[in-house]
Residue, then its C-alpha position, 0 to 999 in steps of 0.5 A: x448315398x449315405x454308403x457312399x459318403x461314409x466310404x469318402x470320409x473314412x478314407x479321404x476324412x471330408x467332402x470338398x467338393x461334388x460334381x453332379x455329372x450323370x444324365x440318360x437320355x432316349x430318342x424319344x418325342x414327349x408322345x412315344x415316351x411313357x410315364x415310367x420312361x420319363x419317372x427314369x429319366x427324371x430319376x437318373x439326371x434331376x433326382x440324382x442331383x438332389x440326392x447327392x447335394x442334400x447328402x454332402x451339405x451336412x458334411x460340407x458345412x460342418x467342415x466350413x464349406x465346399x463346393x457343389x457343381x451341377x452340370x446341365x446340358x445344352x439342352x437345358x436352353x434348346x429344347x429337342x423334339x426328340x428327347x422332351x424328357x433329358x431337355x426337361x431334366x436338363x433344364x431342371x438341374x440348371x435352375 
């Protein structure tokens, strides 16, 4: 991320807005899934959120401000019995 940034500054000269937009899933019930399937897709659709946001604030702030976009997924409010583990990431980057 850090790269990443840097690269956005250096040619654009500041942050003024992310959209955190990315997510996997797999069709999947919470008893076929595996432990490493679900750390992934944690990873990729919650983790990644993180990461992205607690990278550009600094930057953010430091140049008075932006803004940050999350987009979550349906399935943040409806849960799939097929797919627990992109329901359960979902419903993380809405909260």
């Amino acid at each position: 991320m850090e790269k990443l940034i840097q690269k956005t500054i250096d040619e654009w000269v500041k942050i003024d807005i992310l959209v955190n937009n990315a997510g996997i899933g797999m069709l999947k019930s919470i008893e076929d899934t595996s432990s490493n399937e679900w750390k992934n897709i944690m990873e990729n659709n919650l983790e990644s959120v993180f990461n992205c946001t607690k990278s550009v604030i600094p930057h953010m702030r430091k140049n008075g401000g932006g803004s940050i976009i999350n987009l979550a997924s349906v399935a943040s409010y409806v849960g799939f019995a097929d797919d627990a583990a992109y329901c359960a990431s979902k419903g993380g980057v809405l909260i």
